[in-house]
C-alpha positions in Angstrom: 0.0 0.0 0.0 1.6 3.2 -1.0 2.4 5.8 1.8 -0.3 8.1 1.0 -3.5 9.1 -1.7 -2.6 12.8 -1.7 -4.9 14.6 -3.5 -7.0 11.7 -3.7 -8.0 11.6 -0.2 -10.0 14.7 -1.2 -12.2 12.8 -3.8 -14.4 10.5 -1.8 -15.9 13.5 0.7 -15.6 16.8 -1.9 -17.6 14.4 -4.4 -19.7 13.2 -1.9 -20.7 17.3 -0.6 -20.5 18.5 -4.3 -23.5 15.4 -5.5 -25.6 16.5 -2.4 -25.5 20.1 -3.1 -26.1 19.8 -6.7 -28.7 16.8 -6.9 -30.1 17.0 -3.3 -30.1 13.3 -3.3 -28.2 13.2 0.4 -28.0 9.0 0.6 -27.0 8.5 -3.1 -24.6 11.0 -3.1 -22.7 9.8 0.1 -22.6 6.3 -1.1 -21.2 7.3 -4.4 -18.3 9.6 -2.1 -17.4 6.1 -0.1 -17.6 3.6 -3.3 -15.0 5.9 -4.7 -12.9 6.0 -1.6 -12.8 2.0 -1.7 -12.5 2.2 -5.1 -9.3 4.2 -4.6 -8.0 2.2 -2.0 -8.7 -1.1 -3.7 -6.2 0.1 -6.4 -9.2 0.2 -8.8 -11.2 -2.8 -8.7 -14.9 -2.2 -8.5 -15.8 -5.7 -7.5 -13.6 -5.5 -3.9 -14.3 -1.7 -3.6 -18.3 -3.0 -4.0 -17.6 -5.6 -1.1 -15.4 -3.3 1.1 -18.0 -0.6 0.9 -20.5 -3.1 2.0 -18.5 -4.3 4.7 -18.0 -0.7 6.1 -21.6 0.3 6.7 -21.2 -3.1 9.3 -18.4 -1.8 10.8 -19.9 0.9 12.0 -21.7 -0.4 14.5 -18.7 -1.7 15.7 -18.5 1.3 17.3 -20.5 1.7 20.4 -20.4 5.4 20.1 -21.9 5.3 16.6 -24.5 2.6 17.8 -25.5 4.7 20.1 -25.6 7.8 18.2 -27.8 6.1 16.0 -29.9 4.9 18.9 -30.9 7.8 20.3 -31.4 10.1 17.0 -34.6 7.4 16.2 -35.4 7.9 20.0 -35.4 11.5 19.6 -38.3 10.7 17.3 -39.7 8.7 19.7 -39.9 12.0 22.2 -41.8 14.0 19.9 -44.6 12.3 19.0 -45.3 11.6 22.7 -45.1 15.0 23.8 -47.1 16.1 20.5 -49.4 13.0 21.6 -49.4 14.1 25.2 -50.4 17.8 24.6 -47.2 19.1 25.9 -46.2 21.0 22.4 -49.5 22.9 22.6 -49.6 23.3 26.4 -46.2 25.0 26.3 -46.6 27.3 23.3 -49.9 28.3 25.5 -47.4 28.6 28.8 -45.0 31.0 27.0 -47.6 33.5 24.8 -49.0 33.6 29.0 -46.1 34.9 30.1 -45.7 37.1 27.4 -42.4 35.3 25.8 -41.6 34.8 22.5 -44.4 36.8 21.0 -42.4 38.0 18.3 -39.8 36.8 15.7 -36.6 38.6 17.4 -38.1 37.1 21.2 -38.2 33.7 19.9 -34.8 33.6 18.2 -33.1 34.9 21.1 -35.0 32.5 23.6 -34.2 29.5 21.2 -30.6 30.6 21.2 -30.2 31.2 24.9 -31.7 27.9 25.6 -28.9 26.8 23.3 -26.0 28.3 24.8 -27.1 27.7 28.1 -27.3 23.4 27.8 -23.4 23.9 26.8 -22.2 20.8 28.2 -23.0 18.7 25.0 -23.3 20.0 21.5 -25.5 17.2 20.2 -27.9 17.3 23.5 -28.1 21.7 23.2 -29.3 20.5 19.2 -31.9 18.5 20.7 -33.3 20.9 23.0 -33.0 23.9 21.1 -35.0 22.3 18.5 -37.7 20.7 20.8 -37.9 24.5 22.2 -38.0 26.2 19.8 -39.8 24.5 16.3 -43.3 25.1 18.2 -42.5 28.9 18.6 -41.0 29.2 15.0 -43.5 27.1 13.4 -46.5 29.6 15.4 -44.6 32.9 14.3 -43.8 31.7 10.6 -40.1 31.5 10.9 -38.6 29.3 8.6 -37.0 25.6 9.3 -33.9 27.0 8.2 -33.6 29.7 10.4 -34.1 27.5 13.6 -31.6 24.8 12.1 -29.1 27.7 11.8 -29.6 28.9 15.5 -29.4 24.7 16.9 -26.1 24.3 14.8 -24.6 28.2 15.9 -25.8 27.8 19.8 -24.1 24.4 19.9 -20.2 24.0 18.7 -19.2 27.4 19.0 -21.0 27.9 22.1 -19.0 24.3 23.9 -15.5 25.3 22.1 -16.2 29.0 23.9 -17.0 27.2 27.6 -15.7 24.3 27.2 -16.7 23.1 30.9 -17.5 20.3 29.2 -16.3 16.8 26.8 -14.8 19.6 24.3 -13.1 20.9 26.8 -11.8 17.8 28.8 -10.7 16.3 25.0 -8.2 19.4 24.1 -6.8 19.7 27.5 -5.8 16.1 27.2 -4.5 16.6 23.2 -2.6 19.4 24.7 -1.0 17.3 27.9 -0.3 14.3 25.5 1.9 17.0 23.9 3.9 18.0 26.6 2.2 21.0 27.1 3.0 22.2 31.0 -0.3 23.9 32.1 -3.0 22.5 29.5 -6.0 23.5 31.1 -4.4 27.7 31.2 -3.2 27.3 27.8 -6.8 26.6 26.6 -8.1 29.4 28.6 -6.0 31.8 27.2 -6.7 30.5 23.5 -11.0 31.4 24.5 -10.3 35.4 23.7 -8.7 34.3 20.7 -11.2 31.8 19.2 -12.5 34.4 16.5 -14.5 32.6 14.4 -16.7 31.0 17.3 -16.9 34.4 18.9 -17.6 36.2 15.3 -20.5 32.9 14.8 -22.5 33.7 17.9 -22.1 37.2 17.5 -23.5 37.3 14.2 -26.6 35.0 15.1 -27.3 37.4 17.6 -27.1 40.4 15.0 -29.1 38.5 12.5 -31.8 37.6 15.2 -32.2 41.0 17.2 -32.0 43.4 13.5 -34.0 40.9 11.0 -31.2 41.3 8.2 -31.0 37.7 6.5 -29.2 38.0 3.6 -28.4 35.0 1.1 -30.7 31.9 0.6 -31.7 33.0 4.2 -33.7 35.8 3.5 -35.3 33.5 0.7 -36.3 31.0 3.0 -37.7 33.6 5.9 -39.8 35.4 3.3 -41.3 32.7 1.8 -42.0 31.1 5.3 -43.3 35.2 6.2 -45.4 35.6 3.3 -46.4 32.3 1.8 -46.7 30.4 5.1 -44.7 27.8 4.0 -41.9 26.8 6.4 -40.3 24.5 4.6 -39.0 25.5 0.7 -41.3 23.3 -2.1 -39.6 19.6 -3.0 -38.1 20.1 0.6 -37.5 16.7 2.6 -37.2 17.6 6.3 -35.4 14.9 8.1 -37.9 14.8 10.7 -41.6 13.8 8.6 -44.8 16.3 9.1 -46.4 12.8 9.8 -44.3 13.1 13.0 -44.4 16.8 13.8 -48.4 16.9 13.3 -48.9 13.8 15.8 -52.5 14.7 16.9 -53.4 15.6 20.6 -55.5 12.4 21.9 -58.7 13.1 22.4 -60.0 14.7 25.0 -56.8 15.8 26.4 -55.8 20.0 27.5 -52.8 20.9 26.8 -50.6 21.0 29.5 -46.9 22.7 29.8 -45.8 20.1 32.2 -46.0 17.0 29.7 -43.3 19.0 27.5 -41.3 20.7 30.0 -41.0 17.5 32.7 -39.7 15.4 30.1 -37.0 17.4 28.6 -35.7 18.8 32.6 -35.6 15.1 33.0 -33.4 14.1 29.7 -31.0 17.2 30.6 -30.6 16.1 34.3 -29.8 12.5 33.2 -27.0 13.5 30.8 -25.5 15.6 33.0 -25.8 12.9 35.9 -24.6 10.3 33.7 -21.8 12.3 32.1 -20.3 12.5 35.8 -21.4 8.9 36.4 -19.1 7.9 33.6 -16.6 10.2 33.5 -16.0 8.7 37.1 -16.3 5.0 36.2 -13.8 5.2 33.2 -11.4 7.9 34.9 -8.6 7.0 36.4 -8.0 6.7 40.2 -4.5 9.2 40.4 -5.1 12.0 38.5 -2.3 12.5 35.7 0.0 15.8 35.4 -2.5 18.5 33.7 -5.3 17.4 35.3 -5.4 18.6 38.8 -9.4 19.1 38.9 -11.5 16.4 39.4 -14.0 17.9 37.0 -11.3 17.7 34.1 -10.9 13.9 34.4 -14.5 13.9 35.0 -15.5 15.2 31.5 -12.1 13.9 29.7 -13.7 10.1 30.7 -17.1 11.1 30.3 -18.8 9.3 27.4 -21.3 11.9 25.4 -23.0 9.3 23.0 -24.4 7.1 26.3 -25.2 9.9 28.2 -27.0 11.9 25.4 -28.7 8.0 24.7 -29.5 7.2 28.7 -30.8 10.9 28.8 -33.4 10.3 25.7 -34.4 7.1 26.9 -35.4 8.2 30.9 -37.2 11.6 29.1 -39.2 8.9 26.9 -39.5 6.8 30.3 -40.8 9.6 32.1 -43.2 11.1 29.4 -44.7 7.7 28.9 -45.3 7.5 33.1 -47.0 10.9 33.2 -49.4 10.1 30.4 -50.3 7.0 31.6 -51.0 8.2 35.2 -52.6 11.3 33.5 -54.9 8.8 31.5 -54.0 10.4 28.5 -52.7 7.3 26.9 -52.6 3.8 27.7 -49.0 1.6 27.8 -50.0 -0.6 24.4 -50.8 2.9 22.6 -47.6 5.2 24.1 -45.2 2.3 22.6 -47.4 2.2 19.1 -46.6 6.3 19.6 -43.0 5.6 20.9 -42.1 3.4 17.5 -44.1 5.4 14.7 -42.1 8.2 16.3 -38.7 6.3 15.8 -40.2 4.8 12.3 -40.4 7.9 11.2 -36.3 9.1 11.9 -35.0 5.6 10.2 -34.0 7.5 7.3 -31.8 9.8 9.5 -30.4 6.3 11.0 -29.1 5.8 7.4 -27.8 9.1 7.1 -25.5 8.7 9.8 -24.6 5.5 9.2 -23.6 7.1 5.6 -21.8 10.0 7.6 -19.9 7.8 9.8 -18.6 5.7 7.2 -17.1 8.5 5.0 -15.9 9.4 8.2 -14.1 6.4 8.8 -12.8 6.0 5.1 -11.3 9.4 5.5 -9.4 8.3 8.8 -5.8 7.3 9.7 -6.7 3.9 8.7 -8.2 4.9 5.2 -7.1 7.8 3.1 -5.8 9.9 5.9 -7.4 12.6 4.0 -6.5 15.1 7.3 -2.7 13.8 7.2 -2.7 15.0 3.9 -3.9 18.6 3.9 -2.0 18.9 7.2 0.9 18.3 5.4 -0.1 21.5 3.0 1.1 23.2 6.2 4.6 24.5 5.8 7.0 26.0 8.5 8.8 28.1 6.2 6.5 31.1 6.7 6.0 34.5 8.3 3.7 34.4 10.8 1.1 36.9 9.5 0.8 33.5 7.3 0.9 30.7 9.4 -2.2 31.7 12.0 -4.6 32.0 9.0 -3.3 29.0 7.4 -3.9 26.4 10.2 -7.2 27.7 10.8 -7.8 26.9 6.9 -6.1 23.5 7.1 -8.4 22.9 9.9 -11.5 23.6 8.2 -11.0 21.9 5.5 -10.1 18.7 7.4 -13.3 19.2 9.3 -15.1 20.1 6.2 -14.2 17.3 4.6 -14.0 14.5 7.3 -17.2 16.0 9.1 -15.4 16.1 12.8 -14.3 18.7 14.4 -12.0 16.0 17.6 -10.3 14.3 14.8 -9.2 17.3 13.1 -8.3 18.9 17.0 -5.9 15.7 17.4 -4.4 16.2 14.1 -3.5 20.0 13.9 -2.9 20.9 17.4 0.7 18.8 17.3 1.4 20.8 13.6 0.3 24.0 15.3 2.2 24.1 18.2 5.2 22.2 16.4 5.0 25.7 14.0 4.6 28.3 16.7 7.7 27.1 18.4 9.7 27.5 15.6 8.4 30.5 14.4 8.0 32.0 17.9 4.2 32.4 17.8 2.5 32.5 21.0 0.8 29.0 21.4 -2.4 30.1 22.4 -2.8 31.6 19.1 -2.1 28.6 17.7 -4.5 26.4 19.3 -6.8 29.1 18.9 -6.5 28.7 14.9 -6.9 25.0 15.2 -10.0 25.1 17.2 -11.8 27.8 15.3 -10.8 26.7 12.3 -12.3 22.5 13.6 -15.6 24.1 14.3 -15.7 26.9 11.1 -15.3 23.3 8.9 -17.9 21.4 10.8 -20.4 24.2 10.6 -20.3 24.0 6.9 -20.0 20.1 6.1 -22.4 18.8 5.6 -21.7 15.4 6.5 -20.7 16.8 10.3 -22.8 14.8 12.9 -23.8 18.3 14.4 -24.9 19.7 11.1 -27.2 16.7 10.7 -28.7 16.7 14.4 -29.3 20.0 14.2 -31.3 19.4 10.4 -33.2 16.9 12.7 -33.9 19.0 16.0 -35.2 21.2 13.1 -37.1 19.1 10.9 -35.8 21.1 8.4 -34.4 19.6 4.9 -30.7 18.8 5.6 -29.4 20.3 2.1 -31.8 23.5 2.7 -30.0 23.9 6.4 -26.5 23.6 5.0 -27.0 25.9 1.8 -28.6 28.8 4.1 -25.8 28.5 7.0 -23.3 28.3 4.7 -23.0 32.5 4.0 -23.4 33.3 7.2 -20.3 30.7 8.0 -18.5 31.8 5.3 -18.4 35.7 6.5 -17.4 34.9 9.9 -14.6 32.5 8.3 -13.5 35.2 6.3 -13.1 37.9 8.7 -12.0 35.0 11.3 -9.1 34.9 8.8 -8.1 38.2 8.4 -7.6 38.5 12.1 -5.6 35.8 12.3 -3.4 37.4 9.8 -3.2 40.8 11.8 -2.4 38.7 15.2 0.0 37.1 14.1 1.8 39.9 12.6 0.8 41.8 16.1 1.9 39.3 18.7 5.6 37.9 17.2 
């Protein structure tokens, strides 16, 4: 097997994005990527590159992170229509008109995004409740699917990587001590002020919510959901059904505020509980160099996919307890509810199945698709260079491998290797890395966050990506042009 694929590494998930875009045919497009990534590695034989391609969507569930992933996106489903069932969606939009929230377009957006930023100890599980939040109060007001999938995926990643009390947080302090890096935990503090493009993210969210200027496909989407009614654009497939979303109240039944809010305080409070539970049972008894806080170990152990998963399952536990005690629904109709809601998100099962695939072909162990455009980084230049140019490397290895972690553990040795040599403070250097990992998962479309927040949305996953993507794009932009006058500033 030859060293590396180089610029071929770059085929399987460009081809892959570039299909989806232009056809809008997410499933076919993202098998085609792969089939060409074993086609490549298979030195050109379609018959094994139609076998290994096979083989890989098995392989994923060898993961138990990716099982569980999967799990608790159809339970998510599952959720919904019980609380739609229940009357909890109704009963809350009731609660908050009452109190005199979110009675207009700008109070809605910024209570969807607070809700956001404030469940910041998991990006996947601040998605899901921004969505659940939030898609009642959008849907009411006639604000696009779009707009709300753009606040879920903005009030997540940039929001953990900016307080990153949490996994995010725990994962770079221990890339940084595996690194030799004395005082991890400061070093990551000090690279917060200088994460521009997740400060430049949630500060244009907040500017786009508070004035009402959309600009791009955005403004598109919010007039034709303002004017026409329609929330989602024609030919639009949102990756959670209307089937779902329009569960009927049973009969009989007033709404009620508790039935939504109960469950969703209960799946919060059980993925916090269990990210200590594991973070304890996996962590180790001594605490190593760099880690000096408890809560550090704590959330550098912790496992996100099985708390996210235990916390969806004990909010479906508890919702199907209230309504049965509330006599709103018996047991043999809340697990007929509970499965046509999880029916109903199978094709997102497959999606993510697709997306952690491509994700794995592009790995270490495949293409190495990140080795390569790491390499692209040189040492040989000034440092008005260098800061801009990791924090491009690093999108497009998230961009084009869909992770922001993987592409954290393979810049940050590059960076700081660079900023030693060319005497660039290392917090701007991580800083580069980590905005640069979430500015490239923000736009990929085959990034799990991206496609959980399509989902909390029920928007159409191709709409959600082609509307973000501008706004991304300008805080990228000027994300990069102050990494160019830093580094020229501070060396």
């Amino acid at each position: 097997m030859p060293d590396g694929y180089g610029i071929l590494s770059l085929l399987p998930p460009l081809l892959a994005i570039a299909l989806s875009i232009a056809t809008r045919q997410v499933f076919i497009s993202l098998a085609v990527g792969i089939w060409v990534g074993y086609l490549t590695l298979a030195d050109w034989n379609a018959f094994a590159a139609t076998i290994d391609t096979l083989t890989a969507f098995v392989q994923v569930f060898e993961s138990p992170g990716n099982t569980r992933t999967i799990l608790f996106c159809l339970m998510v489903g599952s959720l919904i229509t019980l609380i739609q069932r229940s009357g909890g969606v109704d009963g809350f939009v009731e609660g908050i008109r009452g109190l005199g929230l979110a009675n207009n377009r700008r109070s809605a957006g910024l209570l969807a995004t607070f809700v956001g930023a404030c469940v910041f100890i998991e990006s996947s599980i601040s998605c899901l409740v921004t969505g659940t939040v939030g898609r009642p109060l959008f849907d009411r007001l006639k604000m696009s699917r779009e707009k709300l999938a753009y606040v879920c995926d903005t009030a997540s990643a940039p929001i953990c990587i900016l307080i990153p009390l949490n996994g995010w947080g725990a994962y770079i302090v221990a890339q940084l001590a595996d690194l030799g890096v004395e005082e991890p935990s400061a070093l990551l503090v000090k690279s917060i002020p200088l994460n521009f493009y997740a400060i430049l993210s949630f500060a244009l969210l907040l500017f786009v919510i508070i004035s009402g200027k959309d600009f791009g496909p955005m403004r598109t989407a919010e007039r034709r959901a303002r004017d026409e009614g329609k929330l989602l654009a024609d030919g639009a497939t949102p990756m959670v059904t209307e089937e779902v979303l329009a569960m009927p109240r049973a009969e009989s039944t007033p709404p009620r505020m508790i039935n939504m809010v109960i469950p969703i305080m209960v799946m919060i409070a059980v993925v916090l509980a269990s990210i200590a539970y594991t973070g304890r049972r996996d962590g180790p008894e001594v605490l190593p160099e760099g880690f000096k806080p408890a809560m550090w170990s704590i959330l550098q152990h912790c496992s996100g996919s099985t708390s996210v998963y235990w916390g969806v399952f004990a909010g479906c536990f508890v919702g199907i307890g209230m309504y049965f005690f509330q006599g709103i629904m018996g047991l043999k109709e809340s697990v007929e509810v509970a499965l046509k809601g999880a029916g109903a998100l199978v094709p997102l099962g497959a999606l993510m199945i697709l997306a952690f695939t491509i994700g794995r072909l592009c790995g270490k162990d495949g293409l190495d698709t990140g080795g390569y455009v790491a390499s692209l980084v040189g040492q040989d230049m000034p440092a008005t260079l260098i800061t801009p140019l990791l924090f491009i490397a690093s999108s497009a290895i998230a961009f084009s491998t869909g992770t922001s972690w993987g592409t954290f553990a393979i810049m940050l040795p590059i960076a700081l290797s660079v900023a030693a040599k060319v005497e660039l403070p290392p917090a701007l250097a991580v800083s580069a890395v980590l905005g640069g990992g979430v500015f490239g998962d923000h736009c990929s479309p085959i990034s799990d966050t991206t496609i959980v927040s399509s989902m909390a949305s029920a928007s159409d996953h191709i709409d959600h990506v082609r509307t973000q993507l501008p706004y991304a794009l300008c805080a990228g932009v000027v994300a990069s042009l102050l990494y160019a006058v830093s580094g020229a500033i501070m060396t």
